[in-house]
C-alpha positions, -999 to +999 in steps of 0.1 A: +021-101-270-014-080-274-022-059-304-047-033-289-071-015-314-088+013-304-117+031-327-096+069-329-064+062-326-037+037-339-032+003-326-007-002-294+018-033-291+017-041-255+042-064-247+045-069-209+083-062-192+087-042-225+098-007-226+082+024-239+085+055-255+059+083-244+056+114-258+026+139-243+012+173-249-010+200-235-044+202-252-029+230-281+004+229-269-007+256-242+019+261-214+000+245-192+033+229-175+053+263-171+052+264-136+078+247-116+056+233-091+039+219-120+064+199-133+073+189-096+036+172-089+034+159-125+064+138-119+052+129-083+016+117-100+040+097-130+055+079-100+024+071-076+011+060-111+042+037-119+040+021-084+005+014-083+006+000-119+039-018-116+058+003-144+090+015-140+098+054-151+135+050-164+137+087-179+117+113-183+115+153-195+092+178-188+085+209-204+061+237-204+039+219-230+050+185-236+068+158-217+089+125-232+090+094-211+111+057-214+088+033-191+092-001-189+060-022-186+040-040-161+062-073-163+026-093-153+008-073-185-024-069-161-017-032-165-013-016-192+000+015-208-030+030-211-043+024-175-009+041-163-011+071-188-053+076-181-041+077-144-014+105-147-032+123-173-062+128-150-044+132-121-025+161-132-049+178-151-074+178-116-041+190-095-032+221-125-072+232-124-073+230-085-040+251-085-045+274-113-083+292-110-080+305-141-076+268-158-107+257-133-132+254-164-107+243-190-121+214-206-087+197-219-055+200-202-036+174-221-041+167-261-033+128-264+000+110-259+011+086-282+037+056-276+059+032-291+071-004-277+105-005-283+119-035-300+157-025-310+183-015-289+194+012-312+159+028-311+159+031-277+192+049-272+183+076-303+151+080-281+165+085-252+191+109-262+165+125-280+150+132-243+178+138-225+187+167-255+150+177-256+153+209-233+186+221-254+166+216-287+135+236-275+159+269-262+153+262-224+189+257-216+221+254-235+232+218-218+210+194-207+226+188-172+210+223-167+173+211-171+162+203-137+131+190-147+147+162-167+167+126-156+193+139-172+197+162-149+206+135-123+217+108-139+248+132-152+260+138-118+271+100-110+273+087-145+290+111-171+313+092-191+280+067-196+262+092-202+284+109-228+292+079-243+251+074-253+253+110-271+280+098-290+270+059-299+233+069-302+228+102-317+193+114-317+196+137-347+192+110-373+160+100-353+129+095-373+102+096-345+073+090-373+090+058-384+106+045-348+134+042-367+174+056-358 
């Protein structure tokens, strides 16, 4: 276990083989990630990222200007989160200026992310629901199995009564994301 302090932000629990909650935005909560395709290479980067880091991407979400992930960590700890977040955050932001001319000479493309090592089982399932339910609770869709930009999207398809069973154990309404708390 490794208590990381950094000067301008809080400190990170890195536990290795531990899993993680993510949550990202766009620098202002522009809508940098509108675009299809965008979302389509930001989750291809996430997983070159993931492989050549040795995390796992379990779920995942993203919207026009935010995206919510559950990772599971390096089981080694040699790399950590924010090697694997530094990589997809740069990444992306270089593909979205090359692709977008108008973005070319934006400075900041994402604002920050902030994480949270899960240590409860409970807490994990409220957070996940609460990323599974994300696009319903934002007005792009009325269901989530209608996000295609989401894991709920696929997991759905092969596991529903699991996957309805969650939403009902675990319900991410009572989550108090400031705390880390259900």
């Amino acid at each position: 276990m490794e208590l990381k302090r950094y000067i301008h932000a809080p400190a990170h629990l890195f536990l290795p083989g531990a899993k993680y909650w993510v949550t990202g935005s766009a620098y202002k909560h522009r809508k940098y990630f509108k675009a299809e395709r965008t979302k389509r290479k930001m989750l291809e980067i996430l997983l070159i990222g993931c492989k050549k880091f040795n995390w796992q991407l379990e779920d995942w979400v993203i919207l026009d200007d935010h995206y919510h992930l559950m990772l599971q960590s390096d089981p080694t700890g040699e790399k950590t989160i924010a090697d694997l977040m530094n990589n997809f955050h740069k990444f992306s932001a270089m593909w979205i200026r090359k692709h977008y001319p108008r973005l070319k000479k934006v400075k900041h493309i994402f604002y920050n992310y902030w994480d949270v090592c899960i240590t409860n089982e409970a807490s994990y399932y409220a957070r996940l629901n609460y990323l599974f339910y994300n696009p319903v609770k934002h007005g792009y869709v009325k269901k989530p199995e209608d996000y295609p930009f989401g894991s709920y999207y696929y997991r759905i398809k092969g596991q529903k009564d699991y996957m309805e069973e969650l939403r009902r154990k675990y319900p991410f309404d009572r989550l108090d994301l400031e705390s880390g708390l259900p």
